[in-house]
Chimera marker file (.cmm) of the C-alpha trace (Angstrom):
<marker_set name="trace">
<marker id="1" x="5.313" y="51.321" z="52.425" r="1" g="1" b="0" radius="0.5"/>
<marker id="2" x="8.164" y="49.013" z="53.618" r="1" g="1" b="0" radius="0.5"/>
<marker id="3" x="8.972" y="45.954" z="51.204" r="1" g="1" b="0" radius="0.5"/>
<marker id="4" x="11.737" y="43.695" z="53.098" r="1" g="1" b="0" radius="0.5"/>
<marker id="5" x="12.756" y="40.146" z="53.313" r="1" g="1" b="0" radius="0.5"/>
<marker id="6" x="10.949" y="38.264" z="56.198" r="1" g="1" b="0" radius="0.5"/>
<marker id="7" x="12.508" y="36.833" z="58.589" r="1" g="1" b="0" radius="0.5"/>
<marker id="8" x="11.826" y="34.712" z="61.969" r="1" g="1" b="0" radius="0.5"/>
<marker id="9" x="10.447" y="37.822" z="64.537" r="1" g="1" b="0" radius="0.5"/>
<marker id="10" x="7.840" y="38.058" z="61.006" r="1" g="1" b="0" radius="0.5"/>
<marker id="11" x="6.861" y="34.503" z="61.700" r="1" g="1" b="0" radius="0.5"/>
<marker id="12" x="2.938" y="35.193" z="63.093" r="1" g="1" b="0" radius="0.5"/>
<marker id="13" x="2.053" y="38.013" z="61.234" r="1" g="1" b="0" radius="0.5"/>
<marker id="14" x="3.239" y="36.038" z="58.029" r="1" g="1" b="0" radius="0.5"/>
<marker id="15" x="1.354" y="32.946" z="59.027" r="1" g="1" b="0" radius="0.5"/>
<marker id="16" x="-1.676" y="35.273" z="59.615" r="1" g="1" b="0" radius="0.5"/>
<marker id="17" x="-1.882" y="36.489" z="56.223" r="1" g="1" b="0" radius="0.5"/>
<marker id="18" x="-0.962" y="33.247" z="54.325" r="1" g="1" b="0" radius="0.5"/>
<marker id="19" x="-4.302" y="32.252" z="56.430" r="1" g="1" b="0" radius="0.5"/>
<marker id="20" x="-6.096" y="34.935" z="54.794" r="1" g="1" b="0" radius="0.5"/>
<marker id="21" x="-4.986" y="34.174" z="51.402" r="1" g="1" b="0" radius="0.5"/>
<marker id="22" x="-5.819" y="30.469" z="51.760" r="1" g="1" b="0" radius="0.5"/>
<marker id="23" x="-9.505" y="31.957" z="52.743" r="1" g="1" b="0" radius="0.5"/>
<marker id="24" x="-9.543" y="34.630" z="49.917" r="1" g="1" b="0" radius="0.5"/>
<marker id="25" x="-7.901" y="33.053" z="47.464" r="1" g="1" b="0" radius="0.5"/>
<marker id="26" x="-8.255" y="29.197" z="47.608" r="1" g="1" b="0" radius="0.5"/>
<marker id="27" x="-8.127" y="28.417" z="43.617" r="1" g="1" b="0" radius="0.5"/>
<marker id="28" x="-4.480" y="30.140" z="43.794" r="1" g="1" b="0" radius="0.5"/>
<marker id="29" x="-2.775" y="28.089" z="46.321" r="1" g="1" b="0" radius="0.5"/>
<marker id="30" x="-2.167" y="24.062" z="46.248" r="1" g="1" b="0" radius="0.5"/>
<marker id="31" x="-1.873" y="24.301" z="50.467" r="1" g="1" b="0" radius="0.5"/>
<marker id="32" x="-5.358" y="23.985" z="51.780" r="1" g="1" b="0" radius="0.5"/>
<marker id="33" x="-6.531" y="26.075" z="54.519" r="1" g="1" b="0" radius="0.5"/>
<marker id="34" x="-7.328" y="23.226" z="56.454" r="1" g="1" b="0" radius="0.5"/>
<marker id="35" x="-4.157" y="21.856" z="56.718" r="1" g="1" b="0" radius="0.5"/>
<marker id="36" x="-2.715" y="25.375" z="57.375" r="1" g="1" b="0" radius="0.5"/>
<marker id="37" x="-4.301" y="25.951" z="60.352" r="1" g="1" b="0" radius="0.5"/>
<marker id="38" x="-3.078" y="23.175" z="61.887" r="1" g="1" b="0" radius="0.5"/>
<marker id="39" x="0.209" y="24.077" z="61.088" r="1" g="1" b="0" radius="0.5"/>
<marker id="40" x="2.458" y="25.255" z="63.796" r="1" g="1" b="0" radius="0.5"/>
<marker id="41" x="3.765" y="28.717" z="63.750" r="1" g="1" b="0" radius="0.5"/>
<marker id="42" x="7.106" y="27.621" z="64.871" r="1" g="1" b="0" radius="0.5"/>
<marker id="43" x="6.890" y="25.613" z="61.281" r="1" g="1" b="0" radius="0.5"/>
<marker id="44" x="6.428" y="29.076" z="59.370" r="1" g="1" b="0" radius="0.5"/>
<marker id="45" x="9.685" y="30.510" z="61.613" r="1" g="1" b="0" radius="0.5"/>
<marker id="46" x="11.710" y="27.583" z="60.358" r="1" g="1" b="0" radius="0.5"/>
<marker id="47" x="10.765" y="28.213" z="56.478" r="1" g="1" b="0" radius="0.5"/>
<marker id="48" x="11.659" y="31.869" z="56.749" r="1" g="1" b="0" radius="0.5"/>
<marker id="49" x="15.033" y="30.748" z="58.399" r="1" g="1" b="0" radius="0.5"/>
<marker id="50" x="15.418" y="28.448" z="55.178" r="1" g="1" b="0" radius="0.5"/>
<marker id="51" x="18.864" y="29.675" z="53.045" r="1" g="1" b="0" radius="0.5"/>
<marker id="52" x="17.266" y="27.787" z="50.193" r="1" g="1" b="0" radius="0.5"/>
<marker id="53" x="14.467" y="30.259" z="50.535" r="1" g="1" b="0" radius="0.5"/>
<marker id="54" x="13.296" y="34.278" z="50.336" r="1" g="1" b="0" radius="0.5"/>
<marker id="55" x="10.389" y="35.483" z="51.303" r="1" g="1" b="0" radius="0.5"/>
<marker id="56" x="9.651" y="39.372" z="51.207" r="1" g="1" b="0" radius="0.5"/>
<marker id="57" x="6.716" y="41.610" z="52.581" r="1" g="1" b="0" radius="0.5"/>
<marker id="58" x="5.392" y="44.615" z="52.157" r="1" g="1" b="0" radius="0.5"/>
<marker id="59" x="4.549" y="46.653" z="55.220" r="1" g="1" b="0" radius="0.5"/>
<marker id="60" x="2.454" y="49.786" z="56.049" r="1" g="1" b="0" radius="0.5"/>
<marker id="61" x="1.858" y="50.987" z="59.518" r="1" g="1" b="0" radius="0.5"/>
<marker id="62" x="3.125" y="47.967" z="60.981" r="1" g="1" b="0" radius="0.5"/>
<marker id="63" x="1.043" y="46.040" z="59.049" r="1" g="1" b="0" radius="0.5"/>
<marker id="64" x="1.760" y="42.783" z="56.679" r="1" g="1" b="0" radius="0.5"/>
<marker id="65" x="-0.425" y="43.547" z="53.423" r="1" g="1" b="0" radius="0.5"/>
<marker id="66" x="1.791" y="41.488" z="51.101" r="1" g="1" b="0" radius="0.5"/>
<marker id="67" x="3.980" y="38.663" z="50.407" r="1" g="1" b="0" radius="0.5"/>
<marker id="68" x="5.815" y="36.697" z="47.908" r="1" g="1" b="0" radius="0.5"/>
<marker id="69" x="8.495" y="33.782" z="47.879" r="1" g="1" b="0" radius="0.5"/>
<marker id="70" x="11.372" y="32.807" z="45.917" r="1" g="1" b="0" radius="0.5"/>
<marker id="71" x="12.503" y="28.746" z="46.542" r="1" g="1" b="0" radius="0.5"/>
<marker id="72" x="16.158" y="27.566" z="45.015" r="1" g="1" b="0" radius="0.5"/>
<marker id="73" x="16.578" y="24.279" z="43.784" r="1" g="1" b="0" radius="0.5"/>
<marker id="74" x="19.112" y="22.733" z="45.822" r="1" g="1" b="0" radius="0.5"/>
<marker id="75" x="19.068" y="19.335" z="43.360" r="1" g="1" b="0" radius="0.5"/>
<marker id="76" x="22.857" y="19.804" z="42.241" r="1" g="1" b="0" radius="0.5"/>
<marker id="77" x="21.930" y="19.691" z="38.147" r="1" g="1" b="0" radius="0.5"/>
<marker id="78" x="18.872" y="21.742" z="38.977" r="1" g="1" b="0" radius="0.5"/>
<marker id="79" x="20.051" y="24.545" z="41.352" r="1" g="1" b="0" radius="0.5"/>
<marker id="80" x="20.189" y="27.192" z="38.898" r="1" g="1" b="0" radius="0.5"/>
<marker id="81" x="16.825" y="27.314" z="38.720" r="1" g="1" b="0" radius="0.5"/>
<marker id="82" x="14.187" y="29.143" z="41.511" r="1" g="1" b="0" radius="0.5"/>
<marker id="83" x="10.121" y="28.997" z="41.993" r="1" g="1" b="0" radius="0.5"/>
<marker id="84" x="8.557" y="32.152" z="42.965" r="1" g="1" b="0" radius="0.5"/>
<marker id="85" x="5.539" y="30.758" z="45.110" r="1" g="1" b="0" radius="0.5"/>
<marker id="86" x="2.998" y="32.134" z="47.489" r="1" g="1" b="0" radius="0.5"/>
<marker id="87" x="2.246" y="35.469" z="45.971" r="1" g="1" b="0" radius="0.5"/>
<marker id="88" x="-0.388" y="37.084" z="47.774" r="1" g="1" b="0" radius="0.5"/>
<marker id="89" x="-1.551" y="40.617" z="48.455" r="1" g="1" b="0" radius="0.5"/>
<marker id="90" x="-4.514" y="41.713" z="50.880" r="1" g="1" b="0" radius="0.5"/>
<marker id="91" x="-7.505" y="42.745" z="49.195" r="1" g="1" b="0" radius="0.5"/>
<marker id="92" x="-7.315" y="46.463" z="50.462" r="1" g="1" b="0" radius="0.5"/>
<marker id="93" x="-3.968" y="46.847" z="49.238" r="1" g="1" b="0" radius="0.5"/>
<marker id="94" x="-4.616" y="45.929" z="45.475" r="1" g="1" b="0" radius="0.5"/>
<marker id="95" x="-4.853" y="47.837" z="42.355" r="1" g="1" b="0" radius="0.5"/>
<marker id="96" x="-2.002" y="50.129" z="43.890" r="1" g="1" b="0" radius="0.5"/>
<marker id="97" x="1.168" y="48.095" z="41.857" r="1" g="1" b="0" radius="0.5"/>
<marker id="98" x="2.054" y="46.596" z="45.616" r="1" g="1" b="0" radius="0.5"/>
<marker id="99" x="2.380" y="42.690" z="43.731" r="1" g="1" b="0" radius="0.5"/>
<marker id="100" x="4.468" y="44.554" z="40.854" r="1" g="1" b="0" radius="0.5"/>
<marker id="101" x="6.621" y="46.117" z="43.596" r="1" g="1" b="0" radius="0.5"/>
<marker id="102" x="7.335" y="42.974" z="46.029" r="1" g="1" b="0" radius="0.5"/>
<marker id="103" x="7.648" y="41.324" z="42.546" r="1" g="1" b="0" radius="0.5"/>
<marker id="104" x="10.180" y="43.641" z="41.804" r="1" g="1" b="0" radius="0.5"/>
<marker id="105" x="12.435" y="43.215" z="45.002" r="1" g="1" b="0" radius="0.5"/>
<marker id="106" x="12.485" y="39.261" z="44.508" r="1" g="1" b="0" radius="0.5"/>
<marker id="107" x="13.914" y="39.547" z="41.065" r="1" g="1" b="0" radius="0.5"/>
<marker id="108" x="16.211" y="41.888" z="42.301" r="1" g="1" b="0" radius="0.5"/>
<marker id="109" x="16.898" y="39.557" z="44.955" r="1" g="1" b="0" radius="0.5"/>
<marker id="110" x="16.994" y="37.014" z="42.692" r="1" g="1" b="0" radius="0.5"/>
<marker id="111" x="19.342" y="38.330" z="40.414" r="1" g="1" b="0" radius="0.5"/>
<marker id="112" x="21.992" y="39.151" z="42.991" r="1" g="1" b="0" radius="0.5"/>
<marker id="113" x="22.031" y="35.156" z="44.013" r="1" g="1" b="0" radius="0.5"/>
<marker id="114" x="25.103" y="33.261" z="42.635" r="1" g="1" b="0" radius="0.5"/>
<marker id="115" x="24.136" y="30.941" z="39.906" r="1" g="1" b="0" radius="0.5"/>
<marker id="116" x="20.560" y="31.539" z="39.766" r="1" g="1" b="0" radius="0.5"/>
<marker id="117" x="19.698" y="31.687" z="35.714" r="1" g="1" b="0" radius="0.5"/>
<marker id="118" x="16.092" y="31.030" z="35.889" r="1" g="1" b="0" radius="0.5"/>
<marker id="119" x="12.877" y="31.565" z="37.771" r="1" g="1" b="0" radius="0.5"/>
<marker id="120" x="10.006" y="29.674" z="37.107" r="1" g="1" b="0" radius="0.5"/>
<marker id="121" x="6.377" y="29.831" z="38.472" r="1" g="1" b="0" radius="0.5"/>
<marker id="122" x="3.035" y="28.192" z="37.857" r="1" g="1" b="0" radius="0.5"/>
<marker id="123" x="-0.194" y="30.757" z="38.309" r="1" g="1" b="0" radius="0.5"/>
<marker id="124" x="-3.689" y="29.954" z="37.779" r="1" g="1" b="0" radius="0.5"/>
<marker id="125" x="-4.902" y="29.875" z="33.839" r="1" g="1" b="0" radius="0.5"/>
<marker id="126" x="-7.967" y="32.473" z="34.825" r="1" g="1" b="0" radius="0.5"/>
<marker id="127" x="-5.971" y="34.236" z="37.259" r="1" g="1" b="0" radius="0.5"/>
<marker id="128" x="-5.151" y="37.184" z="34.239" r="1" g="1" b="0" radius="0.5"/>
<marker id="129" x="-4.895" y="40.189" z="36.157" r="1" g="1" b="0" radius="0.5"/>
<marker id="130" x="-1.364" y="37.943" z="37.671" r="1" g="1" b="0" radius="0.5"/>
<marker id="131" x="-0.399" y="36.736" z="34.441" r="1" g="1" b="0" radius="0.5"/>
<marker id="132" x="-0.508" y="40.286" z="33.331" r="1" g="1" b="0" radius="0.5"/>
<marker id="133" x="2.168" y="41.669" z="35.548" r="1" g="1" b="0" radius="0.5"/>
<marker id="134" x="4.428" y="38.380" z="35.143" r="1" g="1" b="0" radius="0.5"/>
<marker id="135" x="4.285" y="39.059" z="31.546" r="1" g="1" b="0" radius="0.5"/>
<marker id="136" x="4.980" y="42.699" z="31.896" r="1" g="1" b="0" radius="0.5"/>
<marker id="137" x="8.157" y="41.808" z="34.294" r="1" g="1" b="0" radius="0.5"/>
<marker id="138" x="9.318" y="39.196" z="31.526" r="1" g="1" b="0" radius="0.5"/>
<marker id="139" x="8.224" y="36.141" z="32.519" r="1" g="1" b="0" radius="0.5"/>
<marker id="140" x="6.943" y="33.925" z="29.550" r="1" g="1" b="0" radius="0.5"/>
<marker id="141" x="4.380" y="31.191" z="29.198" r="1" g="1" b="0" radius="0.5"/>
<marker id="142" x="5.507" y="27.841" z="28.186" r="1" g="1" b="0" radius="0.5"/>
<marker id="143" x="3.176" y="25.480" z="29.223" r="1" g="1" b="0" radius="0.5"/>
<marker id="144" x="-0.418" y="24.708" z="30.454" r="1" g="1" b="0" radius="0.5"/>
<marker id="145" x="-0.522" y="21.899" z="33.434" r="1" g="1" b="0" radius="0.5"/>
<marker id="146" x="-4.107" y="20.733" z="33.305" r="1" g="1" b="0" radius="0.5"/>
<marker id="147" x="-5.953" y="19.979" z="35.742" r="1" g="1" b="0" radius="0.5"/>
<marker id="148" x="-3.154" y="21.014" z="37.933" r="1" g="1" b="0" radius="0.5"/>
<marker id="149" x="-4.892" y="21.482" z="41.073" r="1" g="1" b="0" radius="0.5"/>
<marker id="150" x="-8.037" y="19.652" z="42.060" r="1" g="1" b="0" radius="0.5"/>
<marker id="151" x="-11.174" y="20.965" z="44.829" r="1" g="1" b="0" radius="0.5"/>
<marker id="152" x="-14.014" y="19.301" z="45.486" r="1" g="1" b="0" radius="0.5"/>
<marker id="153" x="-15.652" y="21.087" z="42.944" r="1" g="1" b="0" radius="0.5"/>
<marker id="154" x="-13.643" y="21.582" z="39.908" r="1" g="1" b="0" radius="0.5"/>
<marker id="155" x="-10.217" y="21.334" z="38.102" r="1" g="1" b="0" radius="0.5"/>
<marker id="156" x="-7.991" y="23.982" z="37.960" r="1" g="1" b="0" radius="0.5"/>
<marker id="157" x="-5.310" y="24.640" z="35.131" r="1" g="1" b="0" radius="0.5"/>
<marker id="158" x="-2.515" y="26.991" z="35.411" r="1" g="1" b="0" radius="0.5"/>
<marker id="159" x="-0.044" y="28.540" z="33.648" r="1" g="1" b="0" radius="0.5"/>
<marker id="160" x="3.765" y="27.462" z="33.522" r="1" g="1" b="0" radius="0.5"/>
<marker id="161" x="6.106" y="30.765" z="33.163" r="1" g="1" b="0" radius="0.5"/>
<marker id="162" x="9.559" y="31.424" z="33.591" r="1" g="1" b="0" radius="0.5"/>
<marker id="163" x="12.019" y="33.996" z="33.044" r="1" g="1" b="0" radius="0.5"/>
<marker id="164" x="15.680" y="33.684" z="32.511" r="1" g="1" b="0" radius="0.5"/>
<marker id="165" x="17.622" y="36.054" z="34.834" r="1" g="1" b="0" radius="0.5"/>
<link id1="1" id2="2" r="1" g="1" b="0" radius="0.2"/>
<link id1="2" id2="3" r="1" g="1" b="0" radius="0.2"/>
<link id1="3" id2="4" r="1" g="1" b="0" radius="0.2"/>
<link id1="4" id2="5" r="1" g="1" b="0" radius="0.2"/>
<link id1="5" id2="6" r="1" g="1" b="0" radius="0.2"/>
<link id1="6" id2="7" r="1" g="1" b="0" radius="0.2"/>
<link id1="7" id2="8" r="1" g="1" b="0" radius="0.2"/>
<link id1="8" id2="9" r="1" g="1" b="0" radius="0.2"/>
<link id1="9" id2="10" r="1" g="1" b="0" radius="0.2"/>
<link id1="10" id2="11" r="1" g="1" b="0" radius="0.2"/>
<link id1="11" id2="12" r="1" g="1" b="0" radius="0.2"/>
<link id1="12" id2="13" r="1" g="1" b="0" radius="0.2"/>
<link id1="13" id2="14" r="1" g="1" b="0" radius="0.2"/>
<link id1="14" id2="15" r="1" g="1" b="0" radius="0.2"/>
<link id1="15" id2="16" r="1" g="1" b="0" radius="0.2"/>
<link id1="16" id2="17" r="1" g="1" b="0" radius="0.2"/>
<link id1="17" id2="18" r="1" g="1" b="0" radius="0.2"/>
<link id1="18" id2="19" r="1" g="1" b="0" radius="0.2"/>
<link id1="19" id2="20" r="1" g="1" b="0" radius="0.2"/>
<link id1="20" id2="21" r="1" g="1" b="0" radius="0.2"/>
<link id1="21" id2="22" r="1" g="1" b="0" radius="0.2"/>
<link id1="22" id2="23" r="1" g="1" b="0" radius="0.2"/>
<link id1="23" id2="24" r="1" g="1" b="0" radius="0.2"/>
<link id1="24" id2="25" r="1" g="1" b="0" radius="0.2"/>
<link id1="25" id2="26" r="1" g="1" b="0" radius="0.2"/>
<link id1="26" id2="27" r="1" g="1" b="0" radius="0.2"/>
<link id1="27" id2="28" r="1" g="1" b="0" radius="0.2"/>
<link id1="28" id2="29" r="1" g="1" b="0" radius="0.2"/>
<link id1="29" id2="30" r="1" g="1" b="0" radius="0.2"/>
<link id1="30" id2="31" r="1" g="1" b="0" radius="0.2"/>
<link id1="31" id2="32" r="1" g="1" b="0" radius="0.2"/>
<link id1="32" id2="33" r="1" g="1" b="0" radius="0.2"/>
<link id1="33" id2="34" r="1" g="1" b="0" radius="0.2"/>
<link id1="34" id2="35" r="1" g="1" b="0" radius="0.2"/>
<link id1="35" id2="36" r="1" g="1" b="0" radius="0.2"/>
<link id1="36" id2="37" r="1" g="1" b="0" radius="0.2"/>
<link id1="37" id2="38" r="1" g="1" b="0" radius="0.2"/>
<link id1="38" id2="39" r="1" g="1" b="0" radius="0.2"/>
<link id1="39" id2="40" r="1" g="1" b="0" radius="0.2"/>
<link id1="40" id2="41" r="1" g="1" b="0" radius="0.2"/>
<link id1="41" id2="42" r="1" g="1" b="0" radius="0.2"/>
<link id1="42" id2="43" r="1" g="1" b="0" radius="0.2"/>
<link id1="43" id2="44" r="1" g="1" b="0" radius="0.2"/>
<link id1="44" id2="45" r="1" g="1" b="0" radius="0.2"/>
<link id1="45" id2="46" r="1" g="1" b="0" radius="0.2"/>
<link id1="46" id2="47" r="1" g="1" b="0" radius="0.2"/>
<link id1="47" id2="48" r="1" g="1" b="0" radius="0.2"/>
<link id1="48" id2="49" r="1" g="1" b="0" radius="0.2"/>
<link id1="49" id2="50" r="1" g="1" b="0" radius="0.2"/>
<link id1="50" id2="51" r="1" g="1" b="0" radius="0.2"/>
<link id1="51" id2="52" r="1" g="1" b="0" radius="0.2"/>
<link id1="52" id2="53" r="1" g="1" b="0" radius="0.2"/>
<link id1="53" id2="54" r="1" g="1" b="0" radius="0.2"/>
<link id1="54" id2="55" r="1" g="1" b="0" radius="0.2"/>
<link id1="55" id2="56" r="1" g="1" b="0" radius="0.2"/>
<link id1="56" id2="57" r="1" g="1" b="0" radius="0.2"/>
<link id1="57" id2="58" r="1" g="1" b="0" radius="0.2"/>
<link id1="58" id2="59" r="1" g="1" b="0" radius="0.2"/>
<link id1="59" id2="60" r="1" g="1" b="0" radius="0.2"/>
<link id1="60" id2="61" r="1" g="1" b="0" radius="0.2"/>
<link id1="61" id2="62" r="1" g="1" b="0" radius="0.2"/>
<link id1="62" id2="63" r="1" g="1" b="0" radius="0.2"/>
<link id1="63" id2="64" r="1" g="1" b="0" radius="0.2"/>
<link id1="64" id2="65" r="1" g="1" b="0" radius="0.2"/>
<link id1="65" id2="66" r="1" g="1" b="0" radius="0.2"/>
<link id1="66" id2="67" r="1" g="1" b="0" radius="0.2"/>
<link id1="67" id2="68" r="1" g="1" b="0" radius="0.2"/>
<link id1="68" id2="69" r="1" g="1" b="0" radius="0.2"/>
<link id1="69" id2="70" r="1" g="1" b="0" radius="0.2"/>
<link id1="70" id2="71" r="1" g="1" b="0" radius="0.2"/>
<link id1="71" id2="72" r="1" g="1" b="0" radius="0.2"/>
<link id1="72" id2="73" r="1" g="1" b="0" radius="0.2"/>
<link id1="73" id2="74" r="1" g="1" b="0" radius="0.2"/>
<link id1="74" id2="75" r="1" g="1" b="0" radius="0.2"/>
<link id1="75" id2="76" r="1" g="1" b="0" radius="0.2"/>
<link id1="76" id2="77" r="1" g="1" b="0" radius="0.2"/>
<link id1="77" id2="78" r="1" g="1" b="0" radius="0.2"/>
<link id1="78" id2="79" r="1" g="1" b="0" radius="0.2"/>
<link id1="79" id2="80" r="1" g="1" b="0" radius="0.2"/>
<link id1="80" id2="81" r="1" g="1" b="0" radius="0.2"/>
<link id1="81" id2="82" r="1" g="1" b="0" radius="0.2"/>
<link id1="82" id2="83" r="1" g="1" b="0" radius="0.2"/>
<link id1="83" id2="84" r="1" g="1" b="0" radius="0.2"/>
<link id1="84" id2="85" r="1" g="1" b="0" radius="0.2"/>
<link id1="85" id2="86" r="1" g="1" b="0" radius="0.2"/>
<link id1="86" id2="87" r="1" g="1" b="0" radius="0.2"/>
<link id1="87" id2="88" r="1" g="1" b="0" radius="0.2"/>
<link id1="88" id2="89" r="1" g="1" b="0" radius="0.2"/>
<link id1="89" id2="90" r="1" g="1" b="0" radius="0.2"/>
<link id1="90" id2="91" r="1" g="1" b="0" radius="0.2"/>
<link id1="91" id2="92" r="1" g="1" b="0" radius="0.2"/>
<link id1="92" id2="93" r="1" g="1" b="0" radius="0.2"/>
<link id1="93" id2="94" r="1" g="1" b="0" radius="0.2"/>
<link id1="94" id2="95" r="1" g="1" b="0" radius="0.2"/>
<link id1="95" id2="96" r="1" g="1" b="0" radius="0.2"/>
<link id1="96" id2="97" r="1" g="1" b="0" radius="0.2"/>
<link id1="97" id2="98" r="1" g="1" b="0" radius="0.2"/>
<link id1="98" id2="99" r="1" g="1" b="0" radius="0.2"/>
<link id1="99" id2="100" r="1" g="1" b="0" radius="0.2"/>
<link id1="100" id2="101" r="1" g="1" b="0" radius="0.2"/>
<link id1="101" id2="102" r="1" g="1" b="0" radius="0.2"/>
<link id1="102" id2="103" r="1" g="1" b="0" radius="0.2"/>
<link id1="103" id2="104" r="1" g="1" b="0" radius="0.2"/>
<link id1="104" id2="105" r="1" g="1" b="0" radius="0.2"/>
<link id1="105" id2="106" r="1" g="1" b="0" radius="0.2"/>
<link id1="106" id2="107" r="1" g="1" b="0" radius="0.2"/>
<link id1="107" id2="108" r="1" g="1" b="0" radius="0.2"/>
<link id1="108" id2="109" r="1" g="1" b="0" radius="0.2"/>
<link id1="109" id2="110" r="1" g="1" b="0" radius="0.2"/>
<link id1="110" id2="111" r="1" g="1" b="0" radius="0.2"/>
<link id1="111" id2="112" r="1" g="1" b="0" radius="0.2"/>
<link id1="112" id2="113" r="1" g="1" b="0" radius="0.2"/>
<link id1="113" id2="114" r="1" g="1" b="0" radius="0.2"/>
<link id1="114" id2="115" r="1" g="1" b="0" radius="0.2"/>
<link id1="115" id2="116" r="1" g="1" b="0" radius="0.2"/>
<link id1="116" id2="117" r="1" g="1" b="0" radius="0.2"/>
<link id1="117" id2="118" r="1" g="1" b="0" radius="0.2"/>
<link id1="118" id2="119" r="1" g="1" b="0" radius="0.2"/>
<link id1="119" id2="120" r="1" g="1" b="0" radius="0.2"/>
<link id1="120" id2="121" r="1" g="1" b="0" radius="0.2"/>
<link id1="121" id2="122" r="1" g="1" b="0" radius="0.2"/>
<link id1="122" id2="123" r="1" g="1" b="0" radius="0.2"/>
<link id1="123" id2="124" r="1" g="1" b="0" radius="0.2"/>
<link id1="124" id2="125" r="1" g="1" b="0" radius="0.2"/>
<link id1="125" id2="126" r="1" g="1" b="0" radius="0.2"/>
<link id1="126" id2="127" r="1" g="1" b="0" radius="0.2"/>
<link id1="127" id2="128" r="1" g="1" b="0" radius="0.2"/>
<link id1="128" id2="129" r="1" g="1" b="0" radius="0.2"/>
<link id1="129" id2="130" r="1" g="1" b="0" radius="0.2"/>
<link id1="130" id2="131" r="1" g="1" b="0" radius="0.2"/>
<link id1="131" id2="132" r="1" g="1" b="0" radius="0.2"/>
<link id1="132" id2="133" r="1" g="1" b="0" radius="0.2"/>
<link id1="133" id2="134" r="1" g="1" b="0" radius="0.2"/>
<link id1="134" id2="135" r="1" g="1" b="0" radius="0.2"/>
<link id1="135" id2="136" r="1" g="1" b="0" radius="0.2"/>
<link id1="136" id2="137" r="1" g="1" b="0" radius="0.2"/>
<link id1="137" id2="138" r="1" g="1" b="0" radius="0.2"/>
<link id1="138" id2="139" r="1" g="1" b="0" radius="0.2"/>
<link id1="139" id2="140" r="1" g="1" b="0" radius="0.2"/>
<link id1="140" id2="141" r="1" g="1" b="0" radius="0.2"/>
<link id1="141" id2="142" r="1" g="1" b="0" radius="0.2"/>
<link id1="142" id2="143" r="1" g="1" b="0" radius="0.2"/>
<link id1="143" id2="144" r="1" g="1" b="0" radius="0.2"/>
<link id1="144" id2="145" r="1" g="1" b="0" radius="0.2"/>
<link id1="145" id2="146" r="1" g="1" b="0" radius="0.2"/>
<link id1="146" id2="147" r="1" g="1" b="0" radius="0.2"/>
<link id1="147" id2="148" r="1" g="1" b="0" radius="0.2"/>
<link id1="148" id2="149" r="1" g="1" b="0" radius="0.2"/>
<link id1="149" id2="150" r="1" g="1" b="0" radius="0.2"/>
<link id1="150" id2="151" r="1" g="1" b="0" radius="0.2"/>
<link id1="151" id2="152" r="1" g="1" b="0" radius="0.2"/>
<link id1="152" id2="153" r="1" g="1" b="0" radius="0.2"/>
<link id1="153" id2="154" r="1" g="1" b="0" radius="0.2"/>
<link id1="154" id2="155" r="1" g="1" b="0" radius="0.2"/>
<link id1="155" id2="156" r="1" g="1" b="0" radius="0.2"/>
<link id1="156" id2="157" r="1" g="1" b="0" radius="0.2"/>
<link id1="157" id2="158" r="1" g="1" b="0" radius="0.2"/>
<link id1="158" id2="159" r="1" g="1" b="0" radius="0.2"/>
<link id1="159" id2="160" r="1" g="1" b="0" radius="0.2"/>
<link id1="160" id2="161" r="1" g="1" b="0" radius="0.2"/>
<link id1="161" id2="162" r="1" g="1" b="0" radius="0.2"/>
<link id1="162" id2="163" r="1" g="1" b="0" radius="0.2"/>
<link id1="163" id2="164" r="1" g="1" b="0" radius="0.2"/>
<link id1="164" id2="165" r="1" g="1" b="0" radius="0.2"/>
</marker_set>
């Protein structure tokens, strides 16, 4: 396994699995598959190009099986702070600690970035086999947003977390 930040040759197999995340795993993500699709791939090139931004995957055999993204603040009073977004792993690849690992590389990433104090994320309130490895890596719960996200069907709540680097 090969865990490495993306960059903009990773542009089409990263839009392909953010795809299949928006089809597996709807409730988790506030972008709607919908209005991924008709996103250009050339838009997903320009995000990984982003300095502001990190995203790593994790590889086997060629193959994309994982992601996760770190975002800096650039507000001047807010740009020691960071949102890890967009976690997603392929269903075959789970239960085998690959989240824990890419998790792993961001905050190492993370930690190496001048001025960065504190990463914060927001993760689905049912979602608890997530907020079990955030709170195993140190990441706290300070908050509930409800009714965060909204389908056509429900409400969904989710948990505010951060950890101070």
């Amino acid at each position: 396994m090969e865990i490495r930040k993306l960059d903009v040759k990773d542009a089409q197999v990263y839009y392909d699995l953010r795809i299949e995340a928006l089809k597996d795993s709807p409730d988790a993500f506030a972008t709607r598959l919908e209005d991924a699709i008709k996103r250009p791939v050339d838009k997903t090139a320009k995000n990984l190009a982003l300095k502001h931004a990190a995203t790593f995957g994790a590889f086997k055999d060629g193959n994309l099986l994982g992601n996760v993204t770190l975002v800096r603040n650039t507000a001047p009073k807010l740009d020691h702070r960071a949102s890890v977004v967009a976690v997603y792993v392929t269903p075959s690849a789970r239960d085998n600690g690959l989240a824990g690992r890419l998790m792993k590389e961001l905050l190492q990433y993370a930690s190496n970035w001048q001025g960065l104090e504190r990463l914060d994320l927001m993760v689905a309130s049912k979602n608890l086999p997530a907020i079990a490895l955030y709170e195993q890596l140190g990441f706290e719960k300070y908050g509930t947003e409800i009714n965060s996200m909204k389908t056509p069907e429900k409400y969904i709540d989710e948990n505010l977390m951060v950890k101070f680097l």
